[in-house]
Backbone bond lengths (Angstrom), bond angles and torsions (degrees), N, CA, C in turn:
res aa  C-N    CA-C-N  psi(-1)  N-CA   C-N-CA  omega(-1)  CA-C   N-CA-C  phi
1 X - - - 1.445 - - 1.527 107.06 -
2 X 1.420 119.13 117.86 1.471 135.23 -177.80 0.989 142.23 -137.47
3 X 0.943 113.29 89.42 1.774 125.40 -148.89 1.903 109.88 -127.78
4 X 1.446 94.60 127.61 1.481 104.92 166.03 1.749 118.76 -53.09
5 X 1.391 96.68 112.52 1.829 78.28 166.19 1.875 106.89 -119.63
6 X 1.307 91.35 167.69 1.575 97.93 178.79 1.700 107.94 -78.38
7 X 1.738 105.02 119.69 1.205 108.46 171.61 1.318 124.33 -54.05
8 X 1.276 161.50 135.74 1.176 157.84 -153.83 1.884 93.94 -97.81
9 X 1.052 114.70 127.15 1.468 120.73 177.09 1.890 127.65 -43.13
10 X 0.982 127.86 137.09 1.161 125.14 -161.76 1.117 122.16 -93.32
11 X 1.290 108.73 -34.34 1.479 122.58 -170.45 1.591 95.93 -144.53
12 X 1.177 129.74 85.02 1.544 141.95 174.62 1.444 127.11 -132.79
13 X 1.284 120.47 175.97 1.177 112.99 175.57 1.501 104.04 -80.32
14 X 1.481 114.25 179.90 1.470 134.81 -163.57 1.642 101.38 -71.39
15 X 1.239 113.59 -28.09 1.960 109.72 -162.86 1.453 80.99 -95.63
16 X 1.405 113.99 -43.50 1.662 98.11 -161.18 1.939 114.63 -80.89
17 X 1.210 99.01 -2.19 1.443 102.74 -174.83 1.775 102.86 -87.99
18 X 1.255 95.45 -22.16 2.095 103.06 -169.79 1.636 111.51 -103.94
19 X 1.465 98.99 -5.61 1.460 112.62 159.13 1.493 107.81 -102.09
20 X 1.047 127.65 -29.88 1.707 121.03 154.71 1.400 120.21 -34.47
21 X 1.784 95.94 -65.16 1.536 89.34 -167.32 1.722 112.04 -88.20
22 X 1.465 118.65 17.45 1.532 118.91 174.44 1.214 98.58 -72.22
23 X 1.686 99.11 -59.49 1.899 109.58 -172.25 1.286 109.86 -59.02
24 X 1.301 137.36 -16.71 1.456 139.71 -161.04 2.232 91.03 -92.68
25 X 1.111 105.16 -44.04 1.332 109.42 164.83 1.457 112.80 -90.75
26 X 1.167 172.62 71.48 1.375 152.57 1.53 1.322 129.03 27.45
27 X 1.557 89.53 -76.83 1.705 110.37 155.52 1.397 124.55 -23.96
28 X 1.511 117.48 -44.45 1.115 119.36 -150.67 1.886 105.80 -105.90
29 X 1.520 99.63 -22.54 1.558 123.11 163.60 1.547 105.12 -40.43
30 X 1.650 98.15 -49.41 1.812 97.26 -144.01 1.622 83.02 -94.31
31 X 1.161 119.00 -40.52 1.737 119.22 167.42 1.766 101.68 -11.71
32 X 1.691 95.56 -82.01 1.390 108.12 -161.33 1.385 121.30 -59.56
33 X 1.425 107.66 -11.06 2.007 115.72 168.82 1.257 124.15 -90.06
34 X 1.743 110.93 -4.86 1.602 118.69 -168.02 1.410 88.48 -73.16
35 X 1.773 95.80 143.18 1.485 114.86 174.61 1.259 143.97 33.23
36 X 1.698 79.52 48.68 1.810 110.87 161.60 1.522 110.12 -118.65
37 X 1.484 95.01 148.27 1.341 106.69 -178.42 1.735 111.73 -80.54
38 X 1.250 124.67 -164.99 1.759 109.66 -168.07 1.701 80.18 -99.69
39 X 0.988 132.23 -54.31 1.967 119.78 171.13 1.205 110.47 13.20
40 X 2.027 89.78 -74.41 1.439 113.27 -149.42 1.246 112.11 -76.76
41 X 1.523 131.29 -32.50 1.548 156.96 -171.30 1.361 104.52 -64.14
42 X 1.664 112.79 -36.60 1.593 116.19 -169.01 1.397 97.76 -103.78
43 X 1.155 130.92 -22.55 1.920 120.22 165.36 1.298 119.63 -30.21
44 X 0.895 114.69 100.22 1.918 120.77 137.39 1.401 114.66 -21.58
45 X 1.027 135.33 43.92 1.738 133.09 -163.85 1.489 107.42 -68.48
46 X 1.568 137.41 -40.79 1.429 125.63 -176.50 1.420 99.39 -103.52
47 X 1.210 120.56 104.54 1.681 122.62 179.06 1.944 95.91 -82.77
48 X 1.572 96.45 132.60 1.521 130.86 51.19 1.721 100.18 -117.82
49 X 1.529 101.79 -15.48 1.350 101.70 177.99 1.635 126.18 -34.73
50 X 1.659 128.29 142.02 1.602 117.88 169.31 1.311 97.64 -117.45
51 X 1.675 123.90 39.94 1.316 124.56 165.81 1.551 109.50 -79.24
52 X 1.450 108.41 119.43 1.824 102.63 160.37 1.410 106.21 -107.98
53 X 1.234 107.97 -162.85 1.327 129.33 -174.39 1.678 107.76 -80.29
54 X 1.206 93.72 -40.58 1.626 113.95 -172.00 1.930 110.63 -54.38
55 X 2.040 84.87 -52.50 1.374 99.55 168.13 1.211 142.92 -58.57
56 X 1.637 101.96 -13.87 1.540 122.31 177.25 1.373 117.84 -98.18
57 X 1.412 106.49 -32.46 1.672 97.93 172.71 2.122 99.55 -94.89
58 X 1.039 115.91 7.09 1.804 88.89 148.99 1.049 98.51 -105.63
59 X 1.266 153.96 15.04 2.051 153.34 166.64 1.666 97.51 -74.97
60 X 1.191 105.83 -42.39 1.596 113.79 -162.02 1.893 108.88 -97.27
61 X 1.115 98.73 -12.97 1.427 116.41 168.70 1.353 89.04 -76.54
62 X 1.312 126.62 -84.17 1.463 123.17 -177.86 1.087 126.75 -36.48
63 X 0.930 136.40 -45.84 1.524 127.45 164.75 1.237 119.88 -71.05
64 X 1.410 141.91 -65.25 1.433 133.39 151.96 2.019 102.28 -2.85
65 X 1.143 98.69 -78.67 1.907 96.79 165.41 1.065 132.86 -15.86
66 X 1.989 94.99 -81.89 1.351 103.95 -176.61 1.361 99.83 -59.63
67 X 1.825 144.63 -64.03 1.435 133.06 -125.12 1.536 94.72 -94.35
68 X 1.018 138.25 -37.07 1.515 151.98 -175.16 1.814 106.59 -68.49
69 X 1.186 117.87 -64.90 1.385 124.48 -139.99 1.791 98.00 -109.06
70 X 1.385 110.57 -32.89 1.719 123.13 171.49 1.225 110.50 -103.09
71 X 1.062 138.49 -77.23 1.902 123.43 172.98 1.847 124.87 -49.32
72 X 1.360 113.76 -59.96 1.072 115.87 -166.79 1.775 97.88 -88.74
73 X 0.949 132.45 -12.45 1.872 124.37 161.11 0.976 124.58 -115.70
74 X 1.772 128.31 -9.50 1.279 114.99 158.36 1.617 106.45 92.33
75 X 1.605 118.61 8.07 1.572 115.32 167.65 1.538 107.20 -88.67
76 X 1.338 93.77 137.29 1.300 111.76 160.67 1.375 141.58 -57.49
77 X 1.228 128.20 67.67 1.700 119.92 -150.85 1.667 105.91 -127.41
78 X 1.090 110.64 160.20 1.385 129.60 -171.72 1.238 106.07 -93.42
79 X 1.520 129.93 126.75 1.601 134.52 178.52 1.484 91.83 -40.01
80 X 1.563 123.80 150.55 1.366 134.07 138.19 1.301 137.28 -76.79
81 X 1.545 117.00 -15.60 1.499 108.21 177.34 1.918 86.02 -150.14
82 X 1.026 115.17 35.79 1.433 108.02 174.73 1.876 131.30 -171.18
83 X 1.076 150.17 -168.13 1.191 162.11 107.97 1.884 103.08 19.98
84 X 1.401 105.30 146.17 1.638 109.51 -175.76 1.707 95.12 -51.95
85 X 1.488 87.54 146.89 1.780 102.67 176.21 1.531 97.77 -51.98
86 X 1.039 127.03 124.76 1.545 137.34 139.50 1.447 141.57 -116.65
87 X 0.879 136.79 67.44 1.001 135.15 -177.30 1.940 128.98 -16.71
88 X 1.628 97.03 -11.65 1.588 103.14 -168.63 2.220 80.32 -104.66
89 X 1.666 102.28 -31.09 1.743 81.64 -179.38 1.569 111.33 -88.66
90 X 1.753 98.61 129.31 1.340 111.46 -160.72 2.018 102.63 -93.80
91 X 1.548 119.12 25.47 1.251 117.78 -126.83 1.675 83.95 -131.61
92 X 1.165 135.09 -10.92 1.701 133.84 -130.08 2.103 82.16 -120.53
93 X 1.457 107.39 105.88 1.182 128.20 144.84 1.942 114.52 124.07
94 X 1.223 82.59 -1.34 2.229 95.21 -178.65 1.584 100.54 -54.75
95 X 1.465 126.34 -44.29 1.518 132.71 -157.97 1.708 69.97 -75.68
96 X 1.622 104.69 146.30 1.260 133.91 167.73 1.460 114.76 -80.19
97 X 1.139 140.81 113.01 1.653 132.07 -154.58 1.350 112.70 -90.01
98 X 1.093 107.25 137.52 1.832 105.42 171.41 1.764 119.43 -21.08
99 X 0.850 116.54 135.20 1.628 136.40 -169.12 1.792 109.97 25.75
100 X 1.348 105.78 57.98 1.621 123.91 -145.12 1.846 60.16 -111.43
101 X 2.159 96.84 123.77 1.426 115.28 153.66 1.828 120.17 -105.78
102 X 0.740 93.58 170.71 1.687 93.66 172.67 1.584 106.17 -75.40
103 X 1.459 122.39 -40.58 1.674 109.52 -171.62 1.851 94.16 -91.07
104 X 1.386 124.60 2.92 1.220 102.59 -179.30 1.523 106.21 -98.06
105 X 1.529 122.67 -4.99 1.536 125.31 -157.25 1.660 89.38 -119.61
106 X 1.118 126.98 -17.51 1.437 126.98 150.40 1.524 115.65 -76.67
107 X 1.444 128.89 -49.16 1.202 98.95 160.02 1.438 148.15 -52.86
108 X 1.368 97.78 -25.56 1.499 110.26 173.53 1.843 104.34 -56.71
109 X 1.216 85.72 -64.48 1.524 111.78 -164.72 1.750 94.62 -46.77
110 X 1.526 124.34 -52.99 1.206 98.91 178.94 1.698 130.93 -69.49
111 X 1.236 101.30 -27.18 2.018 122.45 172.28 1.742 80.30 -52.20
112 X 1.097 148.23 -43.18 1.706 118.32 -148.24 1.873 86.87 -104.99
113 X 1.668 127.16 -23.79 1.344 107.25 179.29 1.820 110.56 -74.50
114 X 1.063 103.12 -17.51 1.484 108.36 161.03 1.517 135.29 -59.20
115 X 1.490 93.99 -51.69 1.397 95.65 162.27 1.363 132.26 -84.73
116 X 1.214 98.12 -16.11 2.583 107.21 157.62 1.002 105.73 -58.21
117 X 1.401 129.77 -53.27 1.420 124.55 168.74 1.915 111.30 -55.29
118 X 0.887 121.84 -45.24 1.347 109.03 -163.77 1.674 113.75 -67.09
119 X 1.830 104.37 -19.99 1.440 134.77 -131.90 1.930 83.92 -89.98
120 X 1.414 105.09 -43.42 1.546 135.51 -177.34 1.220 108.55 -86.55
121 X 1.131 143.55 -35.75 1.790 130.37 -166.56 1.304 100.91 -61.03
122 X 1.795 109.33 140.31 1.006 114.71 168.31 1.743 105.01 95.47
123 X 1.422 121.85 -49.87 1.436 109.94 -161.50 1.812 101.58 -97.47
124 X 1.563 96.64 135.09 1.041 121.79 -171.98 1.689 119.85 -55.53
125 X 0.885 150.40 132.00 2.064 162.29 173.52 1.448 97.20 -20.52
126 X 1.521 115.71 -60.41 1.546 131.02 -174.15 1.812 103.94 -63.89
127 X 1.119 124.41 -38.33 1.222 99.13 166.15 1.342 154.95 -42.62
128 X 1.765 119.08 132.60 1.388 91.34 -159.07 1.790 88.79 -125.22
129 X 1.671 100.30 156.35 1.740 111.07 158.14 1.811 128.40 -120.41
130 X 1.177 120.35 159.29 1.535 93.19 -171.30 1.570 117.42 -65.83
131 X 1.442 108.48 165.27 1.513 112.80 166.49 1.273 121.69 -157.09
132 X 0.857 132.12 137.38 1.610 132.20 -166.07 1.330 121.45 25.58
133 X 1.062 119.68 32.80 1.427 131.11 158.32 1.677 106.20 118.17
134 X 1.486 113.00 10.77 1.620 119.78 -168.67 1.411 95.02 -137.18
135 X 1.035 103.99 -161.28 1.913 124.02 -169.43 1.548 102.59 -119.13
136 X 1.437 133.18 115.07 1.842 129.27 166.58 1.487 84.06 -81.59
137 X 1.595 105.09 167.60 1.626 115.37 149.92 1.630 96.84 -85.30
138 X 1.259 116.44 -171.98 1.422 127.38 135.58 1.812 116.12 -62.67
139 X 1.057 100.35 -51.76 1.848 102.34 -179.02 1.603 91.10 -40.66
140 X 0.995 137.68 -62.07 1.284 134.47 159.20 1.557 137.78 -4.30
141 X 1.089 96.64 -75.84 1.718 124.28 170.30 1.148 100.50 -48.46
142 X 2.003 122.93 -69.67 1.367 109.82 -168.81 1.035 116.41 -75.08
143 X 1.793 141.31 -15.07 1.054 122.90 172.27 1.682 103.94 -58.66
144 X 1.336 118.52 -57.94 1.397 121.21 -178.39 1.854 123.56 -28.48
145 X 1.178 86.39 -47.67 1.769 95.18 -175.08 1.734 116.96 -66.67
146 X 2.053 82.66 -36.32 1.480 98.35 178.47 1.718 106.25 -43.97
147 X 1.400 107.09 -60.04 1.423 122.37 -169.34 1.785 98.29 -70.61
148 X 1.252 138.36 -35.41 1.446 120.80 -174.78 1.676 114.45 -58.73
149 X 1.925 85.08 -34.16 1.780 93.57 -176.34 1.735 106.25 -64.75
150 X 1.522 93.31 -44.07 1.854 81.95 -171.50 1.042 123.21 -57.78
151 X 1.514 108.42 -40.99 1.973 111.72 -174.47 1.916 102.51 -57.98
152 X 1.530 109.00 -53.84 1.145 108.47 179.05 1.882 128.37 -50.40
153 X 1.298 94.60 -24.68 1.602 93.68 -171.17 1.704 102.20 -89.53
154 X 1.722 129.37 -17.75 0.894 146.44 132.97 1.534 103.67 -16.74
155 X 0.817 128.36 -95.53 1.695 148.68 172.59 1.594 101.48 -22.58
156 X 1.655 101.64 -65.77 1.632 102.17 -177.95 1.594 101.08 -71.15
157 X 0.563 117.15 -21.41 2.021 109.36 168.63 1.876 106.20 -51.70
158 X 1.273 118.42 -62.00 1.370 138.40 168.23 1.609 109.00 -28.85
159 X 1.065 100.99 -70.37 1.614 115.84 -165.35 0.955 96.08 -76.90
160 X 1.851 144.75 -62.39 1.300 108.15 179.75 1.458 144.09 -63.58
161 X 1.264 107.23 -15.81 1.659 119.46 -169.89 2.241 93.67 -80.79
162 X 1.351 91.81 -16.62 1.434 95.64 175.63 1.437 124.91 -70.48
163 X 1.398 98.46 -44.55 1.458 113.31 -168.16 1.908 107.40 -98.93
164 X 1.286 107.06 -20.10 1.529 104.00 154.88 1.386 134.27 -132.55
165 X 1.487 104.30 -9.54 1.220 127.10 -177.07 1.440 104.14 98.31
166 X 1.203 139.99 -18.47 1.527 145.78 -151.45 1.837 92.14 -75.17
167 X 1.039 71.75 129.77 1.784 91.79 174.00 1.507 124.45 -134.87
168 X 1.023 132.42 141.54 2.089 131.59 157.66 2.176 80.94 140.04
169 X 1.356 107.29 173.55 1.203 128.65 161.35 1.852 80.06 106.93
């Protein structure tokens, strides 16, 4: 498995260096789903776990959602594969959804990294919105996501080397 990812910038400013390394982990999401069939995407591969792949890119759809498009812009939107948007429930999209494919839960998943980006252009690191009863910045958020993507692609490391053995990215 060999896949181009976007180097995360070296010498940049602060938004563009933490949007480097989101997309550089994104990148590495869709890495670990290239050229699987929806079978293989929805396997349970490390038992006792019922985490798939499938389940992780609508988890990461959801959050992209919730933290982008409901906390940091203030739209009003309805969970897509789960429980009211919350940003504190870390739980909203793992169950694999009724006739849930791999290119249809990646498309989703990319329609909402599109709109995180759109959700963010323009507003500055130091900006802040409420949250649990305080103020996050954004510098915040993307470090956060930074880290949801890593633990998660961790996970998708697991499951794919499971279900084909394919490993690196």
């Amino acid at each position: 498995m060999t896949t181009e990812r976007p180097m995360p910038p070296l010498d940049a400013d602060e938004i563009a260096t933490l949007e480097g390394w989101l997309d550089f982990h994104r990148s590495t999401l869709e890495a670990k789903c290239a050229g699987l069939d929806d079978a293989q995407a929805a396997t349970a591969s490390v038992p006792p776990s019922p985490l798939t792949l499938v389940g992780l890119v609508q988890h990461l759809s959801e959050v992209e959602r919730t933290w982008f498009r409901v906390l940091v812009a203030g739209e009003s939107l309805e969970p897509l594969y789960g429980p009211k948007a919350d940003p504190s429930d870390h739980e909203g999209g793992f169950e694999v959804a009724d006739g849930a494919t791999l290119t249809g839960a990646l498309g989703t998943w990319r329609t909402e990294v599109a709109a995180s980006r759109a959700a963010c252009s323009g507003r500055a690191a130091s900006q802040t919105v409420p949250f649990m009863g305080a103020r996050v910045t954004l510098r915040w958020v993307y470090v956060h996501l930074i880290e949801e993507y890593a633990r998660h692609n961790g996970h998708a490391d697991l499951l794919r080397e499971r279900i084909d053995g394919a490993t690196g990215v």
